[in-house]
DRENVOPA-319353 format. One record per atom (N, C-alpha, C): chain; atom name; x, y, z. Coordinates in steps of 0.1 Angstrom, whole numbers. Each point is the difference from the previous one (the first is absolute). Layout:
   mol   atom       u       v       w
     A     CA       X       Y       Z
...
REM end
This chain:
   mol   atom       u       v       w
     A      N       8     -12       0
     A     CA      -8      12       0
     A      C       9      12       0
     A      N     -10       9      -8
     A     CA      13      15       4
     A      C     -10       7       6
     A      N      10      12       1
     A     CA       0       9      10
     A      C     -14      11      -2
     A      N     -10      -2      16
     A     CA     -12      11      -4
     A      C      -3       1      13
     A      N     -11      11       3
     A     CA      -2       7      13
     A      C       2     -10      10
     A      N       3       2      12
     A     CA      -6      -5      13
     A      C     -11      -2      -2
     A      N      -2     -18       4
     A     CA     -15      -2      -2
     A      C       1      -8      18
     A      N       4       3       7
     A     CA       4     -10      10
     A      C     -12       6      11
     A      N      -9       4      -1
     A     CA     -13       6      14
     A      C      13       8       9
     A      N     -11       6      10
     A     CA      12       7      11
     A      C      -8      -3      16
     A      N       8       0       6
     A     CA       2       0      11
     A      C       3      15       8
     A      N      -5      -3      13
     A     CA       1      17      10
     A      C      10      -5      14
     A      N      12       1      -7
     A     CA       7       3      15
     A      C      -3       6       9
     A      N       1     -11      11
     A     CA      -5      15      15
     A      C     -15       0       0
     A      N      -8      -1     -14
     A     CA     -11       2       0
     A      C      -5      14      -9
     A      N      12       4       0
     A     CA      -5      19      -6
     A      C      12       3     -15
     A      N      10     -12      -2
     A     CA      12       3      -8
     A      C      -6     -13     -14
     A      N      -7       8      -8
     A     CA      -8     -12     -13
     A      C      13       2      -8
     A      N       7     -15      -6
     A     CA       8      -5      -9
     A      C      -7     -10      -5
     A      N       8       3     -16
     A     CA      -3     -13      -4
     A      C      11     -10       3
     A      N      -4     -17       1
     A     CA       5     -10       6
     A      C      15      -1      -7
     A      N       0      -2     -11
     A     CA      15      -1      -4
     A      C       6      14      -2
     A      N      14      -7      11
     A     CA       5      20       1
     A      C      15      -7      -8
     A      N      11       7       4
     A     CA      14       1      -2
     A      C       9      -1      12
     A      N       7     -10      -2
     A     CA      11      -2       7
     A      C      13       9      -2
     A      N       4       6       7
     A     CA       9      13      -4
     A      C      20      -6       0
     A      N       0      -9      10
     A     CA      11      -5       2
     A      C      12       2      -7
     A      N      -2      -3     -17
     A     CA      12      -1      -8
     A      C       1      14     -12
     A      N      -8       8      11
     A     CA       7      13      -6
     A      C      12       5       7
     A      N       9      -5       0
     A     CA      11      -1       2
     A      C      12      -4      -2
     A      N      11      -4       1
     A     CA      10      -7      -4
     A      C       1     -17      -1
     A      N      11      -5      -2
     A     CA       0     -15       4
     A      C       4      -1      10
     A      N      -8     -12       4
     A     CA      -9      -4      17
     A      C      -3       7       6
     A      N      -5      10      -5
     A     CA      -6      13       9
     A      C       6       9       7
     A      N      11       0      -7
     A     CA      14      10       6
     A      C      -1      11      -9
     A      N       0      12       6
     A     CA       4      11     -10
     A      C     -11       2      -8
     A      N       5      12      -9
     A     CA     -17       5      -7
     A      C      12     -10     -16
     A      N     -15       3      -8
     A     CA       0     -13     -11
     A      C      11      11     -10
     A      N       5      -6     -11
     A     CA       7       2     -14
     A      C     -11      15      -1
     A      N     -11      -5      -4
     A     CA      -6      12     -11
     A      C     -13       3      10
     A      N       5      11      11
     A     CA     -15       4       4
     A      C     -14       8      -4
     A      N       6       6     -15
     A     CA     -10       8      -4
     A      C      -8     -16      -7
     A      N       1     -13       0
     A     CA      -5      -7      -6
     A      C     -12      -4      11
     A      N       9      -3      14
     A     CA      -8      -2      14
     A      C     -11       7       0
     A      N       4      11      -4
     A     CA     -11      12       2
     A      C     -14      -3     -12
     A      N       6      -1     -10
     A     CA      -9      -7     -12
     A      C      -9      -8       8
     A      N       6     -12       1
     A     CA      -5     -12       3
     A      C      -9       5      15
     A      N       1       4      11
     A     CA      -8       6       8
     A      C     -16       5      -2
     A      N       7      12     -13
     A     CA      -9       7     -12
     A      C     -14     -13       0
     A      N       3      -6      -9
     A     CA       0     -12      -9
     A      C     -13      -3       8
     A      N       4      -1      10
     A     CA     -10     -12      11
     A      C     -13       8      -1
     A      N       0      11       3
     A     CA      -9       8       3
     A      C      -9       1     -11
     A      N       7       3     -11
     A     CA      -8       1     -14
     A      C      -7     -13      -2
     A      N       3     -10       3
     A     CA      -6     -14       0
     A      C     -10      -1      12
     A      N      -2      10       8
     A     CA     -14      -1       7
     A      C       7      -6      17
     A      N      10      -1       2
     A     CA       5      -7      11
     A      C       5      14      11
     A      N      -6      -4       9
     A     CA       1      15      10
     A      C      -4      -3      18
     A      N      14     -15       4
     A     CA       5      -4       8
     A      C      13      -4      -4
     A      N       8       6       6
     A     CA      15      -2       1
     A      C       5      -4      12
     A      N      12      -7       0
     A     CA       4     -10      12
     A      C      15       5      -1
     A      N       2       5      12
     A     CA      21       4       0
     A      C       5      -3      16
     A      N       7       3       3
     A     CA       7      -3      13
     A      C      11      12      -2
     A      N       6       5      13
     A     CA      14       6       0
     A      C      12      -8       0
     A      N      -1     -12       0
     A     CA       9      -8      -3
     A      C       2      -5     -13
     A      N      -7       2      -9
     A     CA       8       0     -13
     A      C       4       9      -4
     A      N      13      -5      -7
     A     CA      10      10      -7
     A      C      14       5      14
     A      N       0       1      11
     A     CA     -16       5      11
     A      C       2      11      -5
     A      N     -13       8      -2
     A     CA      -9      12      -3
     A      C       0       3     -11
     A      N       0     -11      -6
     A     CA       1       5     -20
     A      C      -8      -1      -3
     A      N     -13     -13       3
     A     CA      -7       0      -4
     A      C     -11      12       0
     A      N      -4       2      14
     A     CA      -8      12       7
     A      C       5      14      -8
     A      N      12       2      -3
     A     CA       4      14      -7
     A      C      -5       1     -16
     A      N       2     -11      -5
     A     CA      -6       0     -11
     A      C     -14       4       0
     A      N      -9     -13       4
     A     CA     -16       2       8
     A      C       1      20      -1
     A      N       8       0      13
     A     CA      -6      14      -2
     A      C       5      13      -8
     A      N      10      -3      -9
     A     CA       3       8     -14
     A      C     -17      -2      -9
     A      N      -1     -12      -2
     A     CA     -11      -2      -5
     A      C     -11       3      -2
     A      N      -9       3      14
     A     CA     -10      -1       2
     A      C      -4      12       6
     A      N     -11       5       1
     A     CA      -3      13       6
     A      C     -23      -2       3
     A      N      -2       9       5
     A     CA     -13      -1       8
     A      C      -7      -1     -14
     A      N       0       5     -11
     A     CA      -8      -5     -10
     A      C      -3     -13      -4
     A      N      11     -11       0
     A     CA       2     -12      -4
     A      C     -12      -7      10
     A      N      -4       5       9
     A     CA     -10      -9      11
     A      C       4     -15       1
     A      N      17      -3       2
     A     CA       0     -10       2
     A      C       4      -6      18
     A      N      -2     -12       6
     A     CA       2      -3       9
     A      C      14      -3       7
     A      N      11       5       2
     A     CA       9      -3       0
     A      C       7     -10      17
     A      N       0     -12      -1
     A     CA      -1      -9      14
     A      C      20       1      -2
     A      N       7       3      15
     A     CA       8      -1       2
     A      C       4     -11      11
     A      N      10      -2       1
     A     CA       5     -10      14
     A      C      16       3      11
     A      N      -2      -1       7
     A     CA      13       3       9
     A      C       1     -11      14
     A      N      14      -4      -1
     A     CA       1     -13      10
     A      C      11      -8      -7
     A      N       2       3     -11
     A     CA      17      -9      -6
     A      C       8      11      -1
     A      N      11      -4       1
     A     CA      12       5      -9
     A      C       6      -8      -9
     A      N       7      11      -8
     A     CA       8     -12     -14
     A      C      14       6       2
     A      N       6     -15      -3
     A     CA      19       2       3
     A      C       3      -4     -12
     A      N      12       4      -7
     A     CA       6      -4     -12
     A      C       3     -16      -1
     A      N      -3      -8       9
     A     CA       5     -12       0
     A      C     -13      -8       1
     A      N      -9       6      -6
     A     CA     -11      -5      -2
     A      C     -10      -4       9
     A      N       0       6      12
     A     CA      -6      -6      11
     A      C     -11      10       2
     A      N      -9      -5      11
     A     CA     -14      10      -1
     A      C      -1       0      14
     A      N      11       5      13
     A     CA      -6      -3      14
     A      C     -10       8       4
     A      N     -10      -7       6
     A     CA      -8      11       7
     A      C       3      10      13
     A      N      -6      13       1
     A     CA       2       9       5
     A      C     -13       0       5
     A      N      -7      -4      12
     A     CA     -12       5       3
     A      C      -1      13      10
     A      N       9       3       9
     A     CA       2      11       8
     A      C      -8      16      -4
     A      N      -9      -2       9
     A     CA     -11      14       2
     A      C       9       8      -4
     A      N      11       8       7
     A     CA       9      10      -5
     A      C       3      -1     -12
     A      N       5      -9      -9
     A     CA       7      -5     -12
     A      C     -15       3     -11
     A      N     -10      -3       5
     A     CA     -11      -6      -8
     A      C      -6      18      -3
     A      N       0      11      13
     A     CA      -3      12      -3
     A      C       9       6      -8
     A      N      14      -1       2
     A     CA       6       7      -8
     A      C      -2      -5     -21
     A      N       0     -15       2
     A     CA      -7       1     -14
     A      C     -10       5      -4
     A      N     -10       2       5
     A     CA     -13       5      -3
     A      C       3      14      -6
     A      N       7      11       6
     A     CA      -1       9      -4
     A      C      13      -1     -13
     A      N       7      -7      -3
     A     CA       7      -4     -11
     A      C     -10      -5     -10
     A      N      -5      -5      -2
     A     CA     -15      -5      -7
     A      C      -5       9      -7
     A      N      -5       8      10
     A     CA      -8      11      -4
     A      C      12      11      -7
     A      N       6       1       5
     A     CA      10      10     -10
     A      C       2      -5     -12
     A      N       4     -11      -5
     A     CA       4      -6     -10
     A      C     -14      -2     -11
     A      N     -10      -6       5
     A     CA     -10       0      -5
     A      C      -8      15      -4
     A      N       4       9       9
     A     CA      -6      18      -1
     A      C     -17       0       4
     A      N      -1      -8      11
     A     CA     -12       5       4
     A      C      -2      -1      13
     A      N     -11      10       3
     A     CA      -3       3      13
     A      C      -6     -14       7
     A      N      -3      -6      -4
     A     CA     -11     -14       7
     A      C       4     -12     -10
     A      N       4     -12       6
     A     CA       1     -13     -11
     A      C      -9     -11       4
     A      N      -9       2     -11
     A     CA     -11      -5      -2
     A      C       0     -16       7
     A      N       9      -6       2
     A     CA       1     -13       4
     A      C      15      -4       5
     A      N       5       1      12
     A     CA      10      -5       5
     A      C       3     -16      10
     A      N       5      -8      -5
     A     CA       2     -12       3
     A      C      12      -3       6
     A      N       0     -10      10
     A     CA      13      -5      11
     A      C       5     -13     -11
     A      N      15       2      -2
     A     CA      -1      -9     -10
     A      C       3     -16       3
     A      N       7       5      12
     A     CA      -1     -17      11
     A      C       2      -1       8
     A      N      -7      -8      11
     A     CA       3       2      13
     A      C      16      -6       0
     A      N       8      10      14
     A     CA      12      -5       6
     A      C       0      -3      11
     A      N      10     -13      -3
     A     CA      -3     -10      15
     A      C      10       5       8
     A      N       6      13      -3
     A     CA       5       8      16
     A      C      -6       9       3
     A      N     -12       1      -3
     A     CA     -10      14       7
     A      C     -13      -9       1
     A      N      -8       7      10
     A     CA     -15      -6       3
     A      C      -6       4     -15
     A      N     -11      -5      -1
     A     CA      -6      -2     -14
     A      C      -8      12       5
     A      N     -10      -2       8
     A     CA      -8      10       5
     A      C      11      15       1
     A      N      10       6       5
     A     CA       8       9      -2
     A      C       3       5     -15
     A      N       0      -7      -7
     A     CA       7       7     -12
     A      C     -22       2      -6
     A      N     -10      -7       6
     A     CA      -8       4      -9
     A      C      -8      13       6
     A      N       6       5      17
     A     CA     -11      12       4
     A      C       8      12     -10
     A      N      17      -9      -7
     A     CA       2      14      -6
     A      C      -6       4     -11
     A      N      -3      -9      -6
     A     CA     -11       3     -12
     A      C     -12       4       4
     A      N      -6      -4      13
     A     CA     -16      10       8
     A      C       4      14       0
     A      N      18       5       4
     A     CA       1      10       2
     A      C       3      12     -13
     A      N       5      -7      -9
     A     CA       1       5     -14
     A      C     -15       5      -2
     A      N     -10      -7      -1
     A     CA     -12       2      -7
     A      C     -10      10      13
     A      N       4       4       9
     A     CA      -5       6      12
     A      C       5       9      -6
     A      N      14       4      -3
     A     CA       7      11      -3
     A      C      -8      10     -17
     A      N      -5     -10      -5
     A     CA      -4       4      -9
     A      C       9      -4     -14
     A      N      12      -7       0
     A     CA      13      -4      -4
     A      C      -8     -11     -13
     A      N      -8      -9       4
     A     CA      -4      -7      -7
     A      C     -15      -6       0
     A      N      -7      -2      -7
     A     CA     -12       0      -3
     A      C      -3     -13       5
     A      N       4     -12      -2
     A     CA      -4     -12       4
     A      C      12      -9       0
     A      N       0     -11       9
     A     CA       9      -3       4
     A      C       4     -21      -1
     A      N       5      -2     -11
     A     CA       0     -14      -5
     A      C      11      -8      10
     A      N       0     -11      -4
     A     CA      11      -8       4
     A      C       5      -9      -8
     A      N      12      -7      -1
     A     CA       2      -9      -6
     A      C       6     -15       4
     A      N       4     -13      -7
     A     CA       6      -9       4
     A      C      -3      -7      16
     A      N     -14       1       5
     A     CA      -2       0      12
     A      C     -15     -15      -1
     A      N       1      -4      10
     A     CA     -11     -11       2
     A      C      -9       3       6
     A      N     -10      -6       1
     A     CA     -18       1       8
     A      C       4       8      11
     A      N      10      -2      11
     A     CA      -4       2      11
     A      C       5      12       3
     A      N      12       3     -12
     A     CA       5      14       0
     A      C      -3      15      -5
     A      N     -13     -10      -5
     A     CA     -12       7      -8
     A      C     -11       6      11
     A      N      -2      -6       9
     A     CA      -9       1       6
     A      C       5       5      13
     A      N      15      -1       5
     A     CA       4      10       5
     A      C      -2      16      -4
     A      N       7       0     -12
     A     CA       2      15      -6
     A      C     -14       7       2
     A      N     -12     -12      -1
     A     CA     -11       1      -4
     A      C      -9      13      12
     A      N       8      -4      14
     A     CA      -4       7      11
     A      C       5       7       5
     A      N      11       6      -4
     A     CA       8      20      -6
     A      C      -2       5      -4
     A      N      -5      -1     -14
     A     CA      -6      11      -9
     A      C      -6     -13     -16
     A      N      -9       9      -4
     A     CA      -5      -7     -11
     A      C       7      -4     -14
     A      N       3     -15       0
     A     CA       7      -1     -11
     A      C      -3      -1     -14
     A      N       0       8     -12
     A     CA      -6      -4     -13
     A      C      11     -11      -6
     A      N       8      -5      -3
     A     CA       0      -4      -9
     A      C      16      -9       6
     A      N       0     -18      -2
     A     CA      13      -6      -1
     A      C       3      -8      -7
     A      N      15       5      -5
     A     CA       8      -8      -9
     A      C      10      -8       2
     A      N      -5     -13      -3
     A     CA       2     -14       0
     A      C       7     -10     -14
     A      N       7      -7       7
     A     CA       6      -1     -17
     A      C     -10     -12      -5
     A      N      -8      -3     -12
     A     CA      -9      -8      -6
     A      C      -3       4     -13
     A      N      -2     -14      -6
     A     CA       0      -3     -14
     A      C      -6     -14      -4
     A      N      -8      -3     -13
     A     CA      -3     -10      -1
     A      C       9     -13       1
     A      N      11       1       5
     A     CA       9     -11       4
     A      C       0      -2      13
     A      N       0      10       9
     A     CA       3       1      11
     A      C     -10      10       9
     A      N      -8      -9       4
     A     CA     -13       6       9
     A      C       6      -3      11
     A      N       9       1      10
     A     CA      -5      -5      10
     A      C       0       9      12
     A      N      -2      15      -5
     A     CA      -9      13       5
     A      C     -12      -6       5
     A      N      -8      -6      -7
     A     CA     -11      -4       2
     A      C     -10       6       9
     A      N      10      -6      19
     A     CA     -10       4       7
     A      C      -3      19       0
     A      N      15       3      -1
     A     CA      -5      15      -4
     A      C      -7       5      -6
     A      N      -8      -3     -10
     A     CA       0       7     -10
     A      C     -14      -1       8
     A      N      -5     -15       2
     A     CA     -14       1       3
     A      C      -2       8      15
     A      N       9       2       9
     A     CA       0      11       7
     A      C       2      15      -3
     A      N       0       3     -12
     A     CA       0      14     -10
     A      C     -16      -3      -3
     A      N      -8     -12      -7
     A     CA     -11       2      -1
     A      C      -8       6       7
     A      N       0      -7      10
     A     CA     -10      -1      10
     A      C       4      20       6
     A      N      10       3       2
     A     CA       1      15       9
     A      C      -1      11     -16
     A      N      -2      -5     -10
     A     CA       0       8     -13
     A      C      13       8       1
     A      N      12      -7       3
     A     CA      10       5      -5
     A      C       7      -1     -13
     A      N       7       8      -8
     A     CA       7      -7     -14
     A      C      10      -7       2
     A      N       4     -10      -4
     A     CA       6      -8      -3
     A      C      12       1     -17
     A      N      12       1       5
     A     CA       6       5      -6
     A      C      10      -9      -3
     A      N       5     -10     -10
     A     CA       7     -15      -4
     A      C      10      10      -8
     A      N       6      -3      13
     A     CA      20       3      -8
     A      C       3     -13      -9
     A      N       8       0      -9
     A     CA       4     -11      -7
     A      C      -9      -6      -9
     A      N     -11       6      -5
     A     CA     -10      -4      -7
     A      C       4     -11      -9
     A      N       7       4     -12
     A     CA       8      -8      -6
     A      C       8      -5       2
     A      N       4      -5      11
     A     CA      18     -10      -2
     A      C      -4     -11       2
     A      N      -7      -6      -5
     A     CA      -2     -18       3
     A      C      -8      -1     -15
     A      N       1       8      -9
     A     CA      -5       0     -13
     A      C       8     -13     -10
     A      N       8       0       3
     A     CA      10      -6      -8
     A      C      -1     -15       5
     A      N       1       0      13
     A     CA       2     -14       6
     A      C      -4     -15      -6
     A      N       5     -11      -1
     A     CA      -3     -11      -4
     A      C     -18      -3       0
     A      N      -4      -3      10
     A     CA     -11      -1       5
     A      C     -11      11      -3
     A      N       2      12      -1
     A     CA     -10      10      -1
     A      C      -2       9     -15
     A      N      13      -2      -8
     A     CA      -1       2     -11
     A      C      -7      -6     -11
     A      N       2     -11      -3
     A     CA     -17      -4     -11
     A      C      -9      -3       3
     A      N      -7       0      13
     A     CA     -15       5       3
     A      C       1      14      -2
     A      N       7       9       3
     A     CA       0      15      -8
     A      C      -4       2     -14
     A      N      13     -10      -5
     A     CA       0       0     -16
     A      C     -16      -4      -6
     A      N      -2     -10       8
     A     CA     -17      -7      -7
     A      C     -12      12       2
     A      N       5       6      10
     A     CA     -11       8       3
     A      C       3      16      -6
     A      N      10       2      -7
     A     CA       4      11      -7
     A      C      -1      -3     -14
     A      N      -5      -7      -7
     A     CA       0      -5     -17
     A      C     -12       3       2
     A      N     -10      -5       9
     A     CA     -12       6       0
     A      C      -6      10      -1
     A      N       9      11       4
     A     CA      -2      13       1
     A      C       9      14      -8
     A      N       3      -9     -11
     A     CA      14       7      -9
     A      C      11       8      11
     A      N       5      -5      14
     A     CA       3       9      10
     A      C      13     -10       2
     A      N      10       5       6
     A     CA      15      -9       6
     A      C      -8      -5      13
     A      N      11      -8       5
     A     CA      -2      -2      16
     A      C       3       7      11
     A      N       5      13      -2
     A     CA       3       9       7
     A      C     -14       7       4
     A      N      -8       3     -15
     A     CA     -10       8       3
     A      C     -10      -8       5
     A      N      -1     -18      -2
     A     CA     -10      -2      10
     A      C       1      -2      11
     A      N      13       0       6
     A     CA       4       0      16
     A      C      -5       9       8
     A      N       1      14     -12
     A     CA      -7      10      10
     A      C     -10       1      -1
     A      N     -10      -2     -12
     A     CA     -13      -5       2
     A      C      -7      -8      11
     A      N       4     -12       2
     A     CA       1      -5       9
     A      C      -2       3      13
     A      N      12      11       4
     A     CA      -1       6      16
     A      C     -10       5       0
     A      N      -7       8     -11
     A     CA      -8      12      -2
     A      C     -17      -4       2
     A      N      -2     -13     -10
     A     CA     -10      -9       5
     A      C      -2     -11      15
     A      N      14       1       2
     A     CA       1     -13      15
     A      C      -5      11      13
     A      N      -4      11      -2
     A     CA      -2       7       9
     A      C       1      15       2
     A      N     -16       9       4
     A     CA      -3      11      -8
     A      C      11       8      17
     A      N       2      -4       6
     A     CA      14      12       3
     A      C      12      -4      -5
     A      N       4      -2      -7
     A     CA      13       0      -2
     A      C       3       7     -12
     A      N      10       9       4
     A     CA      12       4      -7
     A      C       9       0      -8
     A      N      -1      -8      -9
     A     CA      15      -1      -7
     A      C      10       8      -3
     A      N      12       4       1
     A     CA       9      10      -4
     A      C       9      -4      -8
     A      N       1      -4     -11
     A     CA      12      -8     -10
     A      C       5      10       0
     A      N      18      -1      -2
     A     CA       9      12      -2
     A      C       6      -5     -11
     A      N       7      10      -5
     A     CA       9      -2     -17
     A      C      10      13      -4
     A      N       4      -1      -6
     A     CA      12       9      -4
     A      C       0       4     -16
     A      N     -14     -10      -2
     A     CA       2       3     -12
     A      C     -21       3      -3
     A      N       0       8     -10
     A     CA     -16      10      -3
     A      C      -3     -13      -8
     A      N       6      -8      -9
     A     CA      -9     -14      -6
     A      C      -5      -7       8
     A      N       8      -8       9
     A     CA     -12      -6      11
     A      C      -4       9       8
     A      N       1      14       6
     A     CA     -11       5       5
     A      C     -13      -1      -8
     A      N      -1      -2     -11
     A     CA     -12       3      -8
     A      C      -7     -12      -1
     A      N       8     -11       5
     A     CA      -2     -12      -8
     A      C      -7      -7      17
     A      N       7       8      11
     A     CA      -5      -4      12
     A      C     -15       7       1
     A      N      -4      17      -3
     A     CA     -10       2      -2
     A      C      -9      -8      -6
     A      N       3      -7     -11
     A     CA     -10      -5      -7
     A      C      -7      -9       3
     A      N      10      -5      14
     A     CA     -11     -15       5
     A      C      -8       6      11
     A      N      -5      12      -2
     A     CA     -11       4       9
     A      C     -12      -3      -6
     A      N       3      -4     -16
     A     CA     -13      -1      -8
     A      C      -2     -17      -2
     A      N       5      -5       6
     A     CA      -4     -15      -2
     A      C      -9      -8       6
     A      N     -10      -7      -1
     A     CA      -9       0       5
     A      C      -1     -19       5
     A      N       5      -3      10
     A     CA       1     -11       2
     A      C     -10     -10       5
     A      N      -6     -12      -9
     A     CA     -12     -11       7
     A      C       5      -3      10
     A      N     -11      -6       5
     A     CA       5      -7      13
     A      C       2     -12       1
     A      N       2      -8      -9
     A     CA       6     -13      -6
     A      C      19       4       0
     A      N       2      11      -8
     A     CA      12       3       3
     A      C       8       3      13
     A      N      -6      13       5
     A     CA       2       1      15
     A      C      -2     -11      10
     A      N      -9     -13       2
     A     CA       8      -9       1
     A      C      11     -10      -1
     A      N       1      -1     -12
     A     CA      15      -7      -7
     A      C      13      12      11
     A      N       2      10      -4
     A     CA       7       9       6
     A      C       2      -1      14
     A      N     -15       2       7
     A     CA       5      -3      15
     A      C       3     -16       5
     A      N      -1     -10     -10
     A     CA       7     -14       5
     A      C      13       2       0
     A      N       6       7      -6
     A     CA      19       2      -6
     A      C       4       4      15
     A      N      -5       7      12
     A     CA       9      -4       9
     A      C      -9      -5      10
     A      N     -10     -10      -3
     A     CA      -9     -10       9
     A      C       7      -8       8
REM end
């Protein structure tokens, strides 16, 4: 399939923030492994462009990519006309040696906040996420600092990520959580019980890694069977897939390159039986 509007329905973060379901993964506007800003940023910038004109108006970044390449771009890019949603995250660092330790420390966690907001150029960030709990700080501690961010006025609503049921329902009784991101994909559910704990509290549900089990032995020609059907790859029915397996969820595929962004947009338009979407959810039965 090629490339045409966001057809993916929307969802209301928080309740009051309407996107449509397939947004953009921001991640690899940046360098290799997410070091540094990229070779050709006026292209970053394109491709940012891009998303928008294709109807997509949820974006997904962290200050740990690049770290802060991504968010700087984001906010070269974007300005109060674009009405798009821009979800950030703070709680990693990135080291040249490839490592991602977490930093959950209240102190640590305020001082990025207002680095966010600078980098991004706005007064309020429409969705701020903890990007993992660290097992040298209370869990509960690093999340009153996100109650305290959004008290402040700092941020609009307040996500989480990489976290289970019970750390969900912790966060749950600090301040109100919209939206967590979990890594899941038609290969690898085994989010599961979260997600159906996003159902039930009408939180979004946000599947990091959408596509990386696309390829896999096992999960690729039930893709393939079910993509000839639909003149579509198996990329684009994966996200179909998340998109039909459940009306909160989020998908955020990221790319570096504006042909599969378009080509990811276009499986908003796919319209999957339910003969299919079974076959799919047996692949990690």
């Amino acid at each position: 399939m090629t490339a045409s509007h966001n057809e993916s329905g929307t969802f209301d973060i928080g309740g009051d923030l309407t996107v449509h379901r397939l947004g953009f993964g921001a991640m690899r506007l940046t360098g290799p492994d997410i070091l540094g800003p990229p070779d050709d940023e006026e292209h970053a910038r394109r491709l940012a462009r891009r998303a928008v004109e294709l109807g997509v108006d949820f974006v997904d970044t962290a200050d740990s990519y690049g770290p802060g390449v991504s968010e700087r771009i984001l906010g070269e890019t974007y300005d109060d006309d674009d009405d798009v949603v821009v979800a950030s995250k703070a709680g990693l660092l990135r080291h040249r040696d490839g490592d991602w330790p977490c930093h959950g420390d209240p102190g640590f966690l305020h001082n990025q906040v207002l680095c966010s907001l600078d980098r991004l150029r706005v007064e309020t960030i429409d969705l701020y996420q903890f990007h993992r709990p660290d097992p040298e700080v209370p869990f509960e501690d690093s999340v009153h600092a996100f109650a305290e961010m959004k008290d402040a006025g700092q941020v609009r609503h307040v996500g989480l990520s990489n976290v289970s049921v019970e750390q969900l329902e912790t966060a749950r009784d600090i301040v109100d959580i919209a939206t967590v991101q979990n890594r899941y994909n038609v290969g690898n559910r085994d989010e599961e019980r979260v997600l159906k704990a996003c159902e039930e509290h009408d939180v979004g549900f946000i599947p990091w890694g959408p596509l990386y089990t696309v390829d896999d032995e096992d999960v690729a020609p039930v893709l393939d069977d079910v993509a000839a059907a639909h003149d579509a790859t198996r990329r684009q029915v994966a996200l179909a897939f998340l998109l039909a397996h459940s009306e909160v969820v989020l998908p955020i595929p990221g790319t570096s390159s504006i042909d599969h962004l378009e080509e990811n947009v276009a499986a908003s338009g796919i319209d999957l039986p339910e003969d299919e979407l079974a076959r799919l959810r047996e692949i990690d039965g």
